[in-house]
C-alpha atoms as one frame of an Amber mdcrd trajectory, in Angstrom:
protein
  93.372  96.520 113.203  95.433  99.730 113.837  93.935 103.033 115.081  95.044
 104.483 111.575  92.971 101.777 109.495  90.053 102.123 111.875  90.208 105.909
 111.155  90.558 105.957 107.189  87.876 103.276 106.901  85.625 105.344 108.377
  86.748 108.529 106.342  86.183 106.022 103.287  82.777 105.543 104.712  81.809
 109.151 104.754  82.985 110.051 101.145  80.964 106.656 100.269  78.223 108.339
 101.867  77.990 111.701  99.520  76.366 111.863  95.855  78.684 110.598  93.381
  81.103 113.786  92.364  83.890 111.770  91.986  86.356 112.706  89.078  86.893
 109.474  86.789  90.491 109.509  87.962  89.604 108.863  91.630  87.537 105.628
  90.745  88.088 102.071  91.898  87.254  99.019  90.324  86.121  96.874  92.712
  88.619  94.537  94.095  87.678  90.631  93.087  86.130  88.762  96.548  89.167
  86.013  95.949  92.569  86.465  95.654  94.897  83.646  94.262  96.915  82.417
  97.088 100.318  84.530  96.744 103.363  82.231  96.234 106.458  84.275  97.383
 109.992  82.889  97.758 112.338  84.126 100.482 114.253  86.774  97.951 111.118
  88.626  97.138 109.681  89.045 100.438 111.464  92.525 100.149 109.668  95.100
  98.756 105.973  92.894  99.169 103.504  95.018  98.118  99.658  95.215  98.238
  97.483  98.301  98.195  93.704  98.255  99.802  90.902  98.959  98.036  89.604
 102.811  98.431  87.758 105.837  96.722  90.688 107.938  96.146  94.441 107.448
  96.504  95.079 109.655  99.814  92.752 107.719 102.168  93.852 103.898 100.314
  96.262 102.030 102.556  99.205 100.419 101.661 101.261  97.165 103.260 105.209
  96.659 102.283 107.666  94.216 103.585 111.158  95.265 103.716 114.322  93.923
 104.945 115.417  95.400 108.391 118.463  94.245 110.097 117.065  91.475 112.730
 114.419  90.506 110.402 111.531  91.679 108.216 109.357  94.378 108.688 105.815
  95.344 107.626 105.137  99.105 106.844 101.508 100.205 106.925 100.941 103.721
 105.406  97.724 105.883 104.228  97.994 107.862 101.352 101.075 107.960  99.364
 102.673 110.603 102.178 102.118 109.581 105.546 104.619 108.099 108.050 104.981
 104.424 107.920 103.563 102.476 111.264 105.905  99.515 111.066 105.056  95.797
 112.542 108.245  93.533 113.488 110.450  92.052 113.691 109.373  88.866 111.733
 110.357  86.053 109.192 110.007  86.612 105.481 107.002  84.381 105.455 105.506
  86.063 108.001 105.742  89.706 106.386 104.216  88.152 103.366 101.059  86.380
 105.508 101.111  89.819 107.335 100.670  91.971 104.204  98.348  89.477 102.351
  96.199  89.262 105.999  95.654  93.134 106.497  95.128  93.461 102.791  92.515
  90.547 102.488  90.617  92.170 105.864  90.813  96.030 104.166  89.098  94.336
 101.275  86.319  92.602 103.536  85.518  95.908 105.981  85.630  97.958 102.416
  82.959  96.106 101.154  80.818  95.318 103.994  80.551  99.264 104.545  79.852
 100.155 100.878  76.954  97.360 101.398  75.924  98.943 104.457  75.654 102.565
 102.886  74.127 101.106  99.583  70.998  99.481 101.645  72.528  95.596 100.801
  72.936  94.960 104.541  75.841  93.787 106.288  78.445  91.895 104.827  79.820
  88.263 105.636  82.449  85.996 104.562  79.894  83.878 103.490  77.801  86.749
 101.607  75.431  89.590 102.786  73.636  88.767 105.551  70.142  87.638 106.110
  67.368  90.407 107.585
């Protein structure tokens, strides 16, 4: 994981950590645990999209594929106006399986730190964790 996710997870982690003063606009519903599996064909590859889960729209992370000139590219940004870090070259399938794999693991270090700050434990794959 990049130095930028490691770095707004842990921003998500201290607004997580303050009394709820949230404005109804800045709320999440929680993302479901399992995603369908994502069927894309080689023509829609560009412009892939998935968005992590996250408080508030500035600090939520968001993975595109696009079409570069020796291949595909995925973009990785935070907030809806910071500088892209871009991962390629690549084929389309492997854009896609990039963008669905960083947005699956956002998802799974999202909620094992809101368990973590509610008192539920750590998180597994399997389910919180045993004490």
């Amino acid at each position: 994981m990049s130095v930028a996710t490691e770095h707004a997870l842990a921003t998500i982690a201290s607004i997580l950590d303050q009394p709820e003063t949230a404005r109804s606009a800045d709320k999440v519903t929680p993302p479901a645990k399992k995603a369908a599996a994502t069927v894309v064909s080689f023509d829609q590859a560009d412009g892939y999209t998935k968005v992590g889960p996250g408080p508030i729209s500035a600090i939520r992370f968001r993975w595109t594929a696009r079409r570069g000139e020796d291949g595909y590219y995925v973009d990785e940004t935070v907030g809806p106006t910071s500088i892209a870090v871009s991962s390629g070259p690549m084929t389309p399938e492997a854009a896609v399986k990039t963008v669905d794999t960083r947005a699956r693991e956002a998802i799974e270090r999202f909620e094992a730190l809101k368990n973590e700050m509610t008192g539920k434990g750590p998180f597994t794959a399997a389910g919180p964790a045993e004490r």
